[in-house]
C-alpha positions as CSV (number, residue, x, y, z in Angstrom):
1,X,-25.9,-60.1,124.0
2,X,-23.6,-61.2,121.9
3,X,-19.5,-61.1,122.7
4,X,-17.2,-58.0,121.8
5,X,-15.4,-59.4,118.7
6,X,-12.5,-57.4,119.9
7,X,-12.2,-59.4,123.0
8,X,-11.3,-63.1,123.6
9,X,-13.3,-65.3,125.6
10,X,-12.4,-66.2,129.2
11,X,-11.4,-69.9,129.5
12,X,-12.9,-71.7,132.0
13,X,-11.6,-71.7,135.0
14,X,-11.3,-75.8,136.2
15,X,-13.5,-76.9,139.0
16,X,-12.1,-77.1,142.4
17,X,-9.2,-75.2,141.7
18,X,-8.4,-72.6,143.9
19,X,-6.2,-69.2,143.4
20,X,-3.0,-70.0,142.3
21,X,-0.7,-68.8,145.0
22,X,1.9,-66.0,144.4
23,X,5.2,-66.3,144.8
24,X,6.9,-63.7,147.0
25,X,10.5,-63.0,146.0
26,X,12.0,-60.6,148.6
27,X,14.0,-57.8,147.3
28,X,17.7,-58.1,148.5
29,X,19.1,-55.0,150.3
30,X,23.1,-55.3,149.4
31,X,23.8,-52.1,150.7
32,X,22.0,-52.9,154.1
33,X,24.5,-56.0,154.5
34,X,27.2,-54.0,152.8
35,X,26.6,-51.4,155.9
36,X,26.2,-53.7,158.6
37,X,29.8,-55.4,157.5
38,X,31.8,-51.9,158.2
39,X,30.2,-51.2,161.3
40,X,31.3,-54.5,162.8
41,X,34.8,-54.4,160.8
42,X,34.8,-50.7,162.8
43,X,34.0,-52.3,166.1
44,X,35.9,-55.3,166.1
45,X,39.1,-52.4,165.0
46,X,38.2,-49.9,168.0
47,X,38.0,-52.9,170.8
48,X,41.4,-54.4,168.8
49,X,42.7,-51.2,169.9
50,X,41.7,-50.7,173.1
51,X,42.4,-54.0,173.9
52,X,45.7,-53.7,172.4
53,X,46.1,-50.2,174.3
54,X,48.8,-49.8,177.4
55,X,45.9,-50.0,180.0
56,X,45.7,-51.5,183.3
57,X,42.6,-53.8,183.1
58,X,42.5,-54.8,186.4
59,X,43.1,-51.6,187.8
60,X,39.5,-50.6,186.2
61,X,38.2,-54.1,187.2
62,X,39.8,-53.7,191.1
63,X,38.2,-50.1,191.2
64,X,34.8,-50.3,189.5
65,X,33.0,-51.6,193.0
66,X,35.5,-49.5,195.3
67,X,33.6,-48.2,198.4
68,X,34.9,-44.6,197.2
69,X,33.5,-44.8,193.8
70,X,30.5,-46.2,194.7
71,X,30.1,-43.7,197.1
72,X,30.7,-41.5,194.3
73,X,27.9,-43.0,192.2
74,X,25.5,-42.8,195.1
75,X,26.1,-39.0,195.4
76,X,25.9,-38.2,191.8
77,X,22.4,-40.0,191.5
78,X,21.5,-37.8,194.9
79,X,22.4,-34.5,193.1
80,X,20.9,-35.2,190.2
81,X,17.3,-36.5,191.2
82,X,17.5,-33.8,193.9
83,X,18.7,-30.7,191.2
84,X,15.7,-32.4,188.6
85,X,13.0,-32.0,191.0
86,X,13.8,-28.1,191.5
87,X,14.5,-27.6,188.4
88,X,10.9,-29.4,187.3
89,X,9.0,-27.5,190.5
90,X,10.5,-23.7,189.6
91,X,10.0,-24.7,185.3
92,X,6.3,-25.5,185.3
93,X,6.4,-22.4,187.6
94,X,8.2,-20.1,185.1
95,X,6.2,-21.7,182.6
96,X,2.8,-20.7,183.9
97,X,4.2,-16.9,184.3
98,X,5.3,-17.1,181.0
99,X,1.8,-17.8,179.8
100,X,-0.1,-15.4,182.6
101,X,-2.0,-11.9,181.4
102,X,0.4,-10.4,183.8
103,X,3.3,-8.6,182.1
104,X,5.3,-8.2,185.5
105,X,4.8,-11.8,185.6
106,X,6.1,-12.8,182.2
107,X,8.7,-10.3,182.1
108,X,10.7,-12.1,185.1
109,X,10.1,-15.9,183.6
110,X,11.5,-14.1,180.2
111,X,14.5,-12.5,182.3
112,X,15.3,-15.8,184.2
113,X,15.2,-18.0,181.0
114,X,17.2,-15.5,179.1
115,X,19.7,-15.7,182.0
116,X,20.2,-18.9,182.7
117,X,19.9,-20.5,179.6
118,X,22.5,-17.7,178.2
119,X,25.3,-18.7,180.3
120,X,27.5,-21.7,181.4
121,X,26.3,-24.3,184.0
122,X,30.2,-24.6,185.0
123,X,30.2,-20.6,185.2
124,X,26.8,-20.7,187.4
125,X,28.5,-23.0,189.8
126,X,31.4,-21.4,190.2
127,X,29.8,-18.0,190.9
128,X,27.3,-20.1,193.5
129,X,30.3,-21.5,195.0
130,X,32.3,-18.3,195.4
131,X,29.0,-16.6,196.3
132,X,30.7,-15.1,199.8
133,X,33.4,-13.2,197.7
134,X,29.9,-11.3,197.1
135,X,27.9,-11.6,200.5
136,X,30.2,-12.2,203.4
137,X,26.9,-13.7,205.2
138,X,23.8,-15.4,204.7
139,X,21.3,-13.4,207.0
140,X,17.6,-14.2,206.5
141,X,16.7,-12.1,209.7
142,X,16.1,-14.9,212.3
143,X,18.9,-17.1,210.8
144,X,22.5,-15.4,210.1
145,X,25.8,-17.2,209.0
146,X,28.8,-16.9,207.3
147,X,28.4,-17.6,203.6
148,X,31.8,-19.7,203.2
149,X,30.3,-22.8,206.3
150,X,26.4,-22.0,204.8
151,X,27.1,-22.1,200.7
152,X,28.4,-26.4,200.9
153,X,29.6,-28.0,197.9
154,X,26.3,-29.9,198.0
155,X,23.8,-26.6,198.2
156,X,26.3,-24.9,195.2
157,X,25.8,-28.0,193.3
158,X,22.1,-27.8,193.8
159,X,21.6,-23.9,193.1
160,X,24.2,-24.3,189.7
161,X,22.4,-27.4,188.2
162,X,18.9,-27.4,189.8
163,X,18.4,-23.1,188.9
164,X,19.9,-23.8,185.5
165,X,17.7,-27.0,184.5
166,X,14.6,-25.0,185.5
167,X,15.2,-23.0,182.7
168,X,15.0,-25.4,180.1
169,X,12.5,-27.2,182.2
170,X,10.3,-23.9,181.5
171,X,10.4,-24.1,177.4
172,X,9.5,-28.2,177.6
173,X,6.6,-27.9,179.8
174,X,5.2,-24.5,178.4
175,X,5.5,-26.4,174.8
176,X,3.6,-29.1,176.3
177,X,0.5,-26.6,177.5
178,X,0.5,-24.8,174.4
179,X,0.1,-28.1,172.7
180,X,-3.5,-28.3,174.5
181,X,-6.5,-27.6,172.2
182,X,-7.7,-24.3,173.3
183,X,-11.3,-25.6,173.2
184,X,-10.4,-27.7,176.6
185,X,-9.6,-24.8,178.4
186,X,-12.7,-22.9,177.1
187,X,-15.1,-26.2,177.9
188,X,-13.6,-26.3,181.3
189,X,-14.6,-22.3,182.0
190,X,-17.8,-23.6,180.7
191,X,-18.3,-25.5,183.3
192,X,-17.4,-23.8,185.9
193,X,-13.6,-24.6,186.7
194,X,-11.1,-22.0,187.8
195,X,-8.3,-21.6,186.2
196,X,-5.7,-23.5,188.7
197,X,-8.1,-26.1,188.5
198,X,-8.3,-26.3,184.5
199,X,-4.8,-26.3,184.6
200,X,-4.1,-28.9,187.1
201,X,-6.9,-31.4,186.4
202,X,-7.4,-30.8,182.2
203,X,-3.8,-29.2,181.1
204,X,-1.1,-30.3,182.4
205,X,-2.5,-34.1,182.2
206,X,-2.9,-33.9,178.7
207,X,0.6,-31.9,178.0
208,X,2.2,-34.8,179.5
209,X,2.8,-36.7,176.7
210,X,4.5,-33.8,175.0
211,X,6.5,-33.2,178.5
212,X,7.9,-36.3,179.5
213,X,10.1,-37.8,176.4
214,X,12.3,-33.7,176.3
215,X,12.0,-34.0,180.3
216,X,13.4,-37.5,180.1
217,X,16.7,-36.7,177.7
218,X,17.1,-33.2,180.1
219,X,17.2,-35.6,183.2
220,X,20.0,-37.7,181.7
221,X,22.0,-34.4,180.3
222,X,21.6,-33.4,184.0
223,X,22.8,-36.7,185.0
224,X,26.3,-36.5,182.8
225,X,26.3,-32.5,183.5
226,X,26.4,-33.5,187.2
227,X,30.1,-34.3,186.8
228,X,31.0,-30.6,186.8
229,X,29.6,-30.1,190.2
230,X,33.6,-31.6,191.1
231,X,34.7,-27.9,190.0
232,X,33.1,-27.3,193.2
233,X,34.0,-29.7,195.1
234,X,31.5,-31.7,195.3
235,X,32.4,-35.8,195.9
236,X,30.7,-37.1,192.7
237,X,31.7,-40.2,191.0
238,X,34.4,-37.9,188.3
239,X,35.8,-36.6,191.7
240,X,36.0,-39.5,193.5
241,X,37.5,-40.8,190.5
242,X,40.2,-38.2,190.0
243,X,41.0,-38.3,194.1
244,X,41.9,-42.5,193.4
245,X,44.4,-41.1,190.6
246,X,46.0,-38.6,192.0
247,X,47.4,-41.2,194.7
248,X,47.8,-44.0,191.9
249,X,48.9,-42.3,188.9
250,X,46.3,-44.4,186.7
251,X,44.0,-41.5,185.5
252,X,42.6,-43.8,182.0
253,X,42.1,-46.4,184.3
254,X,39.9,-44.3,186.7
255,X,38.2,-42.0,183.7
256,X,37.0,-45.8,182.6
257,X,35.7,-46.9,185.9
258,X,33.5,-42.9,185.8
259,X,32.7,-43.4,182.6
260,X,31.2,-47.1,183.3
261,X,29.0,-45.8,186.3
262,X,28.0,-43.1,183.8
263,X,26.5,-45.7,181.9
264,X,24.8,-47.5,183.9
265,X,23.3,-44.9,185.5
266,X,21.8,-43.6,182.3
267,X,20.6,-47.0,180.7
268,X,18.7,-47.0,184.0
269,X,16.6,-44.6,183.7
270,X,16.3,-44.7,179.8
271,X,14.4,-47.6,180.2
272,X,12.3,-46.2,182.9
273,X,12.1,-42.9,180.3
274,X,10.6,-45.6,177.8
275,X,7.3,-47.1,180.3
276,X,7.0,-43.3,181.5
277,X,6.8,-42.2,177.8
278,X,4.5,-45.8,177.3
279,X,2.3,-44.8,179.9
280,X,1.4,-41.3,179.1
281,X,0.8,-43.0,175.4
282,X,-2.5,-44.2,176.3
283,X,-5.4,-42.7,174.2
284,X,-3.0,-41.4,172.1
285,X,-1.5,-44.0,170.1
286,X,-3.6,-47.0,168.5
287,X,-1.1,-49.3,169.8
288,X,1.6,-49.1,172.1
289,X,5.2,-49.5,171.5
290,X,6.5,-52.8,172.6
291,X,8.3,-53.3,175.6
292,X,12.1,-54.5,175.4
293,X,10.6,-58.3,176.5
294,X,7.8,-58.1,173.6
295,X,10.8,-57.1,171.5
296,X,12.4,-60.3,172.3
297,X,9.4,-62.7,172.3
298,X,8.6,-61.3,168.7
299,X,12.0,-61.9,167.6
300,X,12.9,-64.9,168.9
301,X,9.2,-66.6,167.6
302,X,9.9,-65.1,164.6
303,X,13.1,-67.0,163.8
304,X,11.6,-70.2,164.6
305,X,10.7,-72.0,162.4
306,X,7.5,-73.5,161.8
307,X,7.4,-77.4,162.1
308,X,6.2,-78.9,159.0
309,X,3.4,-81.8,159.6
310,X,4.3,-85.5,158.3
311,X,2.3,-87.1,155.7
């Protein structure tokens, strides 16, 4: 067949050469550096300020592995693991009343979350810790005593932030179950299953990944909410903190030292947060997220350059 007069023939491509290679020219971001210029300029201003500030260094230094404030630290991790963990129990338990067929049943989850979630935590604490203006004793039948030597700074801490997480512990975990396909519950009647067991063995395993990454940022608000629990008393790193000033005048300098342990303890258990979240992942994600050590190797092998061979 002869060619299209309205096209041009093809030349011929030599033989033995190959594609010709394009060449990438990447696009410059100026307002990425122009960004990343400010927020150093505003960093190296704010520690220029603090380190120009009329602060006692060495006092925070001296005071940051104090037996007292480590104490502190020790006691405000105990709380808070201790208040999470009754908080987690009593939510998934709201949780499942929420979702029953009974209405007696939902109506009290409904009332408790509308309660607790409605007022303070520093209000809840206060009430728990002032709970014998109310009942002069704590009688249980076989066990009676005065409600001022039973109701402890520790147990008021525990009822104010451990009732009031399990609230919000409620709303996270019955979002997770919802998030189930009804079909699983349906298969698992199918088969047999009752419902505790569906719920135990094909539910709440698969809900988990919605759970855990809301239940991880509610355990460290609990963690920093746990300094309030000194309204009551309760020897946490703040108080413990606020005791050491009182005596040395140098309340920045011990806010700092708080703050610090704070920190620490939060970065913690972010990172466990992030293999908790990593885990649950499985099955769900076509690859996982890397891990802060991937991160690393990855970054550091890709600024290396590659060695170019000698002719």
């Amino acid at each position: 067949m002869p060619a299209s007069p309205d096209k041009e023939p093809a030349e011929p491509v030599p033989a033995g050469s190959g594609p010709v290679p394009i060449k990438a020219i990447p696009v410059r971001h100026y307002g990425r550096w122009l960004g990343a210029a400010v927020a150093v300029a505003l960093l190296a201003l704010l520690v220029r300020a603090f380190a120009g500030a009329n602060i006692n260094w060495d006092t925070v230094n001296t005071y940051l592995t104090h037996d007292t404030i480590l104490e502190g630290a020790a006691n405000t991790l105990l709380i808070s693991v201790v208040s999470m963990l009754l908080g987690l129990v009593l939510g998934v338990l709201l949780a499942i009343m929420r979702l029953s067929d009974n209405p007696v049943l939902r109506s009290v989850s409904w009332f408790y979350i509308w309660v607790f979630r409605g007022t303070p935590v520093l209000v809840q604490l206060m009430i728990w810790f002032q709970l014998a203006l109310i009942f002069p004793t704590f009688n249980v039948g076989f066990y009676s005593e005065p409600m001022k030597t039973f109701m402890t700074p520790f147990l008021a801490a525990l009822l104010g932030l451990g009732l009031n997480e399990a609230a919000y512990m409620a709303e996270i975990v019955r979002a997770g179950i919802l998030s189930v396909d009804e079909g699983q519950t349906e298969a698992s009647h199918a088969l047999g299953m009752s419902k505790a067991k569906t719920m135990r063995r094909v539910v709440l395993p698969q809900a988990m990944r919605v759970i855990i990454p809301p239940t991880g940022n509610e355990y460290i608000n609990l963690l920093k909410t746990s300094s309030l629990a000194s309204a009551v008393q309760y020897n946490e790193v703040l108080k413990r903190a606020n005791d050491i000033s009182s005596s040395n005048l140098q309340y920045v300098e011990l806010l700092f030292v708080a703050a610090f342990w704070y920190l620490v303890l939060t970065s913690i258990f972010s990172i466990g947060q992030f293999y908790l979240e990593r885990h649950y992942a499985k099955g769900s994600l076509r690859s996982l997220p890397d891990t802060p050590i991937q991160k690393v190797k990855r970054m550091v092998f890709t600024l290396r350059r590659p060695e170019v061979p000698r002719s």
